[in-house]
C-alpha positions in Angstrom: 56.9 -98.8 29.5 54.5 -98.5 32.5 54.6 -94.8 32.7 54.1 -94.3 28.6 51.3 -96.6 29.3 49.9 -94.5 31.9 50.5 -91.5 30.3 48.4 -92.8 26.9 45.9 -93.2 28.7 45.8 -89.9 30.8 45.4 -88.1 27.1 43.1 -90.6 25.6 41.0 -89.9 28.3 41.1 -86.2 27.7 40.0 -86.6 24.2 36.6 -86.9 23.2 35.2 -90.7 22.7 33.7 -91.1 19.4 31.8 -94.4 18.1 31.3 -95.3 14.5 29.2 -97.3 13.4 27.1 -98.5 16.4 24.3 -101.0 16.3 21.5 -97.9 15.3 18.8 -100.8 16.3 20.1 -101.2 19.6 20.5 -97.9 20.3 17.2 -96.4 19.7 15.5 -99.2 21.1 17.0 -98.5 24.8 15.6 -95.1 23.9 12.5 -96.1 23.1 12.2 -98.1 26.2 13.2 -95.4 28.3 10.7 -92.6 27.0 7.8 -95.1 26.5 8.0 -94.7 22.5 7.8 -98.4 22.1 4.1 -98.9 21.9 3.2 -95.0 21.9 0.7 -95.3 18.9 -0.4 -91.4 20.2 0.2 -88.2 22.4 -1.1 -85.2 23.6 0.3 -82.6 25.3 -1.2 -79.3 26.8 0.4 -76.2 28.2 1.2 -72.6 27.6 3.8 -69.7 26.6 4.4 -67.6 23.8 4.2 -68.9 19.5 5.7 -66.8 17.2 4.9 -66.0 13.6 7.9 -67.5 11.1 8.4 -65.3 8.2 6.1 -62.8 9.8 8.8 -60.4 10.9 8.7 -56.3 10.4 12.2 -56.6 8.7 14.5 -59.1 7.4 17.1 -58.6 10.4 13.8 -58.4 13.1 12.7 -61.3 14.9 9.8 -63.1 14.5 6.2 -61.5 15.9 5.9 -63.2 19.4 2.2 -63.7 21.0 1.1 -65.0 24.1 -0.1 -68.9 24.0 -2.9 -68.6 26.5 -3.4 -72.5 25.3 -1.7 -75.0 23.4 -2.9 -78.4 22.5 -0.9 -80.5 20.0 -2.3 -84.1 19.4 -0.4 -86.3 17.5 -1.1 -89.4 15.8 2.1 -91.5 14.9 0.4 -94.5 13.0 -1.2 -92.1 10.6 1.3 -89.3 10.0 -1.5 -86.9 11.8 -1.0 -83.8 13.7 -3.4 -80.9 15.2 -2.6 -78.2 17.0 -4.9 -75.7 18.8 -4.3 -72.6 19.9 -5.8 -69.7 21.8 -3.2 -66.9 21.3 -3.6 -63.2 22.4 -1.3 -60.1 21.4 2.0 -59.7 23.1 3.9 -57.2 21.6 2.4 -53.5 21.6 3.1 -51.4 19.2 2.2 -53.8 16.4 4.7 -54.7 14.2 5.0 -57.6 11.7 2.5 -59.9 10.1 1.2 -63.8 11.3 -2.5 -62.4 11.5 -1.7 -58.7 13.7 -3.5 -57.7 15.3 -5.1 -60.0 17.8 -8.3 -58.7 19.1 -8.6 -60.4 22.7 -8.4 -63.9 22.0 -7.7 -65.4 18.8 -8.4 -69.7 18.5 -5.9 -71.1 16.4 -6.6 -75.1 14.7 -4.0 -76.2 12.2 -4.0 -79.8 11.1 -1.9 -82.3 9.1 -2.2 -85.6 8.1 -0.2 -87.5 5.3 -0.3 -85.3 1.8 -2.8 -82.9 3.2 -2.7 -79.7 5.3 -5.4 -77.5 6.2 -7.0 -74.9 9.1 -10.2 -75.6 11.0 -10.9 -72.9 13.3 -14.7 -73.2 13.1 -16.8 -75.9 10.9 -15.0 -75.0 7.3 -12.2 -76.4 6.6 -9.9 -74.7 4.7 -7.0 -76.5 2.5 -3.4 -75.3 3.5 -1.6 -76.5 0.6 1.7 -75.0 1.4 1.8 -76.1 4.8 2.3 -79.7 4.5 6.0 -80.4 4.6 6.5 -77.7 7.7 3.6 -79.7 9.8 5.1 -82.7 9.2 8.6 -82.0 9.9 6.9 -80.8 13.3 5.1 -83.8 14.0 8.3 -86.2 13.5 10.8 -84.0 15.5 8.4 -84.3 18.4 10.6 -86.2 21.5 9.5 -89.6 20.7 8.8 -88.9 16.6 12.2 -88.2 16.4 12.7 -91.9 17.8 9.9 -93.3 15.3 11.4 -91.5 12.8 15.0 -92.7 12.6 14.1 -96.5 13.8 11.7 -96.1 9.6 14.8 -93.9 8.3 17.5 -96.3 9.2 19.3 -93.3 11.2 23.0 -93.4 11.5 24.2 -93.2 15.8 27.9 -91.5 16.8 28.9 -91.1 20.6 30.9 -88.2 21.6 31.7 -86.6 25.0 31.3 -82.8 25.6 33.1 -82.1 29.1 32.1 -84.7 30.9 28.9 -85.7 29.2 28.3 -88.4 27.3 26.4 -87.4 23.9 24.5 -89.9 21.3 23.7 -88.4 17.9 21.1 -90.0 15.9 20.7 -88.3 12.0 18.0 -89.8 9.1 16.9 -87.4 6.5 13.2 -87.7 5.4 13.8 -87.1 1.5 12.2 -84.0 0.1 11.3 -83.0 3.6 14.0 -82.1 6.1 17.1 -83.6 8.1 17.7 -84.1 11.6 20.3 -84.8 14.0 19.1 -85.9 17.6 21.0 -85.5 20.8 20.6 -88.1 23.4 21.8 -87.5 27.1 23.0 -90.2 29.2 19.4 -90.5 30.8 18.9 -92.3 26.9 15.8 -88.9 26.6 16.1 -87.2 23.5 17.6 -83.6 24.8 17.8 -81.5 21.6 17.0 -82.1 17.6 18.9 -80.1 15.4 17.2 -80.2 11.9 16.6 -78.2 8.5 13.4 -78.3 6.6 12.8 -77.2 3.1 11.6 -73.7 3.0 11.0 -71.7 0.0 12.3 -68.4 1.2 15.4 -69.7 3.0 16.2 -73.0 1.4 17.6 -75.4 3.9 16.2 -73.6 7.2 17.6 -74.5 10.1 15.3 -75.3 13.4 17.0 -76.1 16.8 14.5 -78.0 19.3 15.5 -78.3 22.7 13.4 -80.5 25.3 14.2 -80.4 29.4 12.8 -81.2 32.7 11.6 -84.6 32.0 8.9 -85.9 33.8 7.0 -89.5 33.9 3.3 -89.4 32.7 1.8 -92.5 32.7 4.8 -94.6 31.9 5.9 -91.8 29.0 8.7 -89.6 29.5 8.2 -86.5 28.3 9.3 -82.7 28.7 7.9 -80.3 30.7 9.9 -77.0 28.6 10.3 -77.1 24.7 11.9 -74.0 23.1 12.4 -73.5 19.6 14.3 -71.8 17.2 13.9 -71.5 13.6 15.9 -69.6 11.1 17.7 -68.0 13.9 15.2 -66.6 15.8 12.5 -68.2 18.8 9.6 -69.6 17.1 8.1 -71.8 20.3 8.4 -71.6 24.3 6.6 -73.6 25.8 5.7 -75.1 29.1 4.0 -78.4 29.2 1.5 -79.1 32.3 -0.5 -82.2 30.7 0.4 -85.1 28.4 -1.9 -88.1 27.3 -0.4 -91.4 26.3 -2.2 -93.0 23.1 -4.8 -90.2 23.3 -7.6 -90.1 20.9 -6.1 -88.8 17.7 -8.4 -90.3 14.6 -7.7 -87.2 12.2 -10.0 -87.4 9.1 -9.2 -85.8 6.1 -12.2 -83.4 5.1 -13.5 -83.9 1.7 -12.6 -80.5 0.1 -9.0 -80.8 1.5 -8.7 -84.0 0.0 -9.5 -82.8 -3.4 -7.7 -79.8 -3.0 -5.1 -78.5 -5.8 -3.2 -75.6 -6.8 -5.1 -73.4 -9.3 -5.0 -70.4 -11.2 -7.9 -68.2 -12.3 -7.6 -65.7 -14.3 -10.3 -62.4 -14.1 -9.9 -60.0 -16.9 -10.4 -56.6 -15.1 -9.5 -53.9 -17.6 -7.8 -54.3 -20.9 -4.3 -55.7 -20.3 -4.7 -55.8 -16.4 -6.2 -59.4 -14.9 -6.4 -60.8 -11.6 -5.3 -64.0 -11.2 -6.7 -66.2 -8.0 -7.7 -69.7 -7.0 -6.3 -69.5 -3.5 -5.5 -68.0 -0.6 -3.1 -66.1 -2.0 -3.7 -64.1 -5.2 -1.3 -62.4 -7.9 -2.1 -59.6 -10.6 -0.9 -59.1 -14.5 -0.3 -56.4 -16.2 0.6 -55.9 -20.0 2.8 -53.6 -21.3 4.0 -52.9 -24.9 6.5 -55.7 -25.3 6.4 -57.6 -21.7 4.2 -58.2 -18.8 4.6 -57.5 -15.2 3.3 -60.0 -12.4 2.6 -58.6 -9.1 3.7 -60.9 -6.8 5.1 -64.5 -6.7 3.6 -65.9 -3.3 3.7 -69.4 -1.4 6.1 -71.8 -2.9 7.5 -73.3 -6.4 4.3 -75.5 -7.2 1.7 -71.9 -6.5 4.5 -69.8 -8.5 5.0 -72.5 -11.4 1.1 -72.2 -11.8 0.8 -68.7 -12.0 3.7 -68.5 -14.5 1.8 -70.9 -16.8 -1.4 -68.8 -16.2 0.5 -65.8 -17.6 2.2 -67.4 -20.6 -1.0 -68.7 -21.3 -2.2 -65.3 -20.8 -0.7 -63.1 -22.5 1.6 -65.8 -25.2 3.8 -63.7 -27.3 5.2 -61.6 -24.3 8.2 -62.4 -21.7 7.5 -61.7 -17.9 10.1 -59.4 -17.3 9.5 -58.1 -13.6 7.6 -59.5 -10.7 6.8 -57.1 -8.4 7.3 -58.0 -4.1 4.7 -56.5 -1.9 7.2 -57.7 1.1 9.9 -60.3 2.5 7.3 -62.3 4.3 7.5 -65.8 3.4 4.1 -66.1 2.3 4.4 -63.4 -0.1 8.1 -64.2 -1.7 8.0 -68.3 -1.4 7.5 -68.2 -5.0 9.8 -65.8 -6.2 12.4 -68.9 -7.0 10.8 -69.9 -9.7 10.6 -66.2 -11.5 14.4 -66.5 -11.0 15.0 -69.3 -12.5 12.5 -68.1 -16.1 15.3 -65.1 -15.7 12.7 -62.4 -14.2 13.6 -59.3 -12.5 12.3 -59.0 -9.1 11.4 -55.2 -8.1 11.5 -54.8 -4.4 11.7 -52.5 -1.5 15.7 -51.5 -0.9 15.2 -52.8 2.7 14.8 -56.5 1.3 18.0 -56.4 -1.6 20.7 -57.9 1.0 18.0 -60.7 2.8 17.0 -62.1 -0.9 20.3 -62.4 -2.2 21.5 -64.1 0.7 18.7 -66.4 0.9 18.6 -67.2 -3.0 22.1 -68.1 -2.8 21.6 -70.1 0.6 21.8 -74.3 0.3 18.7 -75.9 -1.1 19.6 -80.1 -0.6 16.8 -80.9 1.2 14.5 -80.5 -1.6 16.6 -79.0 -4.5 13.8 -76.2 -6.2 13.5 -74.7 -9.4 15.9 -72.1 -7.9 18.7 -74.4 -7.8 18.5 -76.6 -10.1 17.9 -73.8 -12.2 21.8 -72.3 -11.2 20.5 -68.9 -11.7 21.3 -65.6 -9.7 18.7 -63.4 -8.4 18.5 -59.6 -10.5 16.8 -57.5 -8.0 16.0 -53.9 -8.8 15.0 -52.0 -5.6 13.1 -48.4 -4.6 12.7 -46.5 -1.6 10.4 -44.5 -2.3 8.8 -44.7 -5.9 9.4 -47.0 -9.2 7.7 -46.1 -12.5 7.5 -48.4 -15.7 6.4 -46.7 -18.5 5.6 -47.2 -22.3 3.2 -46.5 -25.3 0.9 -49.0 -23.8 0.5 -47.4 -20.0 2.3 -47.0 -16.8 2.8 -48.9 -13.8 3.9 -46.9 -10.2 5.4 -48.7 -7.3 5.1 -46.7 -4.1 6.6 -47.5 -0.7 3.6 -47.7 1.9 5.7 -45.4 4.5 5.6 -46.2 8.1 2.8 -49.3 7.7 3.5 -51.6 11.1 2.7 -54.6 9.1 6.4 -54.1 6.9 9.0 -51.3 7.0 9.7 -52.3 3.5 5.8 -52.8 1.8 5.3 -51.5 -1.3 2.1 -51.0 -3.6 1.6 -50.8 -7.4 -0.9 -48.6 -8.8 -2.1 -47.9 -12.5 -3.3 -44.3 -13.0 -5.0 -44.3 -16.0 -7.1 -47.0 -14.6 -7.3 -45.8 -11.4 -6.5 -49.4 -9.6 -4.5 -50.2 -6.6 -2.2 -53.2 -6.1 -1.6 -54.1 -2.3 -1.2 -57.1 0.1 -2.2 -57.4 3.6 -2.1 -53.7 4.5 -6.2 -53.8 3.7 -8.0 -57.6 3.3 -11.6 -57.0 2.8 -13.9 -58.6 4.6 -16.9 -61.5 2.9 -20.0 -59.0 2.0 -21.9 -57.2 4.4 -19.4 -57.6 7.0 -19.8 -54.8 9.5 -16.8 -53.0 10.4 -14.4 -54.1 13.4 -15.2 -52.1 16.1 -11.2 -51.5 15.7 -10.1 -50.4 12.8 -6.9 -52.2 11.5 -3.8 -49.8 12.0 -2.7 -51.7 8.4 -5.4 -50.3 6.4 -5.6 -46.8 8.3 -2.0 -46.4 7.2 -2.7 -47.7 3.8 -5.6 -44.8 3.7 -3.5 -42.1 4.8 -0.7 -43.6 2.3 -3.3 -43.0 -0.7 -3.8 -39.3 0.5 -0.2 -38.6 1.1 0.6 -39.7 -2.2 -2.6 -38.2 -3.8 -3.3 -41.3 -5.7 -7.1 -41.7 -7.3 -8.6 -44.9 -6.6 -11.4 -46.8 -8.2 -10.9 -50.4 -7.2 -8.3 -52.1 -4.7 -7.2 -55.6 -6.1 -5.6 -56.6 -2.8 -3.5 -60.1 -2.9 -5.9 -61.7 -0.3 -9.8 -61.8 -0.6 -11.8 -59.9 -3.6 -11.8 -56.9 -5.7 -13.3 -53.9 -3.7 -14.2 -50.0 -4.8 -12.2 -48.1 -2.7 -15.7 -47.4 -0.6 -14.9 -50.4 1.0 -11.3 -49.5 2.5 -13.3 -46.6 3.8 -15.9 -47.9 5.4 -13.7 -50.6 7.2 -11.7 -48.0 9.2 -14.7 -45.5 9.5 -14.2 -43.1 7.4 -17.3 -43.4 4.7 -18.9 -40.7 3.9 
């Protein structure tokens, strides 16, 4: 009896220890204690490394743009649900490749702010609203080390022990409805050692984003880490190495007037007969009517700026389906809103390099915050081109040409109406406000985009690009130096 005794015990011990149902209070309260959460009402905490631009990549299967953090400030304001973060980034990857604002010329400040229901960017005096940032900032701000503990003590978080090898493990999961999920990992020091979580994301649906936090050290009674690396979706998004942290810092984050009132909105600018421009943001879309059906150029952001556009259009043009939208490019700016289209039944006309990415993410899990996508149940139609797409009728025609060789996207595409000599395109030209002088560098985006237009011997009156203003195409010139 003594040896099967001994024996039982020799394989429990082998096996890994698991606790249901622990006292959750108990639990993150010794955590709390350790880190110096308890009475943390604020933070702030300073160093450097390398950001990276999510969604920004040159390809679906390339990772995301990297750039060096010269600086990196994050304040946070637990009380209020507040969180800033500033930035002073440079260029780190030569040749350019990719989006998230390529390229940097010498030093670039960075301010991104959230607090409650509003999001917006302050890099100078204006602040601008940043409508479609909100849930990502504040799934930020509560994964920080000790959000993550504020978080789950308001979420009544569920806590499981485990062993791996000969470490003792504490998982602590709470979901923050409509926003994201998170699993923490506590080591046996009770520090909070890695946050496994997935946010809502338009593009990707449930997107998963793997914190990791190391090299503890005490600052002022707080415990905090000196290294935080991030990945999201796969790929690095943060690596950073923290040299200062302030405990309850000064972190009173007002809420600027115009952010406050901020909404999604739609204008519509009639720009030829059966073409308009519809705007009202940062990110704009285009129309065009055919004989029996309309075609919208682009489906940016997220469900709420897509659902508004799709109303704009029925409104529009009423007695006509939508029958394509048109995808400049994969970056998650530019296709957050192509769920909705997909759920009305509309064919999406993108670049072959994109088909495979689209229809994985379009069928990927959405639970978080179930979209029009899935509640709709509906499978993506994607029609693709390499080169060149034409839609044609009685009424006029509609080109799609591949941009070849732009460093912004392998895969970006333009549309282009000959008879009315316009030209669809997103970032590969952004015109500047009026009377802007030209960079001293000219954008390697909008050269290409020039040489594009040549190659492909295209007439061009006016550029409607999907950020900033309708421009003759005098203005593409005289931005990369090349007016007459």
């Amino acid at each position: 009896m003594w040896k099967n005794l001994m024996l039982a015990m020799a394989v429990l011990a082998l096996l890994p220890w698991v606790g249901e149902g622990q006292d959750a209070k108990s639990v993150l309260d010794g955590v709390a204690k350790t880190m110096g959460a308890a009475d943390l009402k604020s933070i702030q905490y300073s160093g450097s490394g390398s950001t990276f631009a999510v969604g920004q990549n040159p390809n679906p299967t390339a990772p995301w743009p990297r750039f060096n953090a010269k600086s990196f400030t994050r304040t946070v304001n637990y009380e209020t649900g507040s969180l800033r973060d500033e930035i002073v980034r440079t260029q780190a990857e030569q040749p350019v490749r990719g989006g998230g604002g390529q390229p940097v010329v010498g030093e670039q400040r960075q301010v991104q702010l959230v607090s409650g229901t509003h999001a917006w960017n302050q890099p100078g005096d204006t602040a601008t609203p940043a409508l479609a940032a909100v849930g990502d900032r504040l799934h930020q701000l509560w994964i920080t080390p000790h959000g993550v503990v504020k978080a789950a003590m308001a979420r009544n978080a569920t806590v499981q022990s485990r062993t791996e090898g000969d470490k003792k493990v504490t998982s602590i999961t709470f979901t923050e409805p409509g926003k994201f999920k998170a699993t923490a990992s506590i080591n046996a020091q009770n520090l909070v050692e890695k946050v496994k979580s997935w946010v809502a994301n338009p593009v990707l649906g449930d997107m998963p984003v793997e914190t990791t936090y190391s090299d503890y050290k005490d600052f002022d009674g707080v415990k905090f880490p000196t290294k935080i690396v991030q990945k999201a979706g796969g790929f690095p998004s943060l690596d950073l190495t923290v040299s200062a942290v302030q405990r309850n810092a000064p972190a009173d984050l007002q809420v600027p007037d115009n952010v406050r009132q901020a909404a999604v909105q739609v204008k519509t600018d009639k720009v030829v007969d059966g073409v308009w421009y519809l705007t009202g943001g940062t990110h704009h879309s285009a129309l065009v009517e055919m004989k029996d059906y309309v075609v919208v150029v682009e489906g940016p952001q997220n469900d709420e700026r897509a659902l508004a556009v799709i109303a704009e259009v029925k409104k529009t043009v009423p007695n006509k389906p939508i029958k394509y939208v048109v995808n400049s490019h994969h970056h998650f700016d530019h296709s957050g809103g192509l769920g909705p289209f997909v759920a009305e039944g509309v064919t999406i006309i993108t670049h072959a390099i994109n088909k495979p990415f689209f229809e994985q993410a379009f069928a990927a899990p959405r639970t978080v915050s179930p979209d029009k996508l899935a509640q709709s149940g509906k499978k993506a139609t994607i029609e693709t081109l390499n080169d060149k797409h034409v839609l044609r009728d009685d009424t006029r025609t509609l080109e799609i040409h591949h941009i070849g060789a732009n460093p912004h996207h392998d895969g970006l595409i333009l549309a282009y109406l000959p008879q009315e000599k316009l030209l669809i395109e997103a970032d590969a030209y952004t015109p500047a406000p009026p009377d802007t002088p030209p960079p001293a560098q000219p954008n390697p985006f909008s050269v290409n985009l020039h040489d594009n237009i040549g190659r492909l011997q295209l007439p061009v009156d006016r550029i409607l690009p999907l950020h900033g203003r309708i421009v003759p195409i005098a203005e593409l010139l005289k931005a990369i130096g090349r007016a007459p």
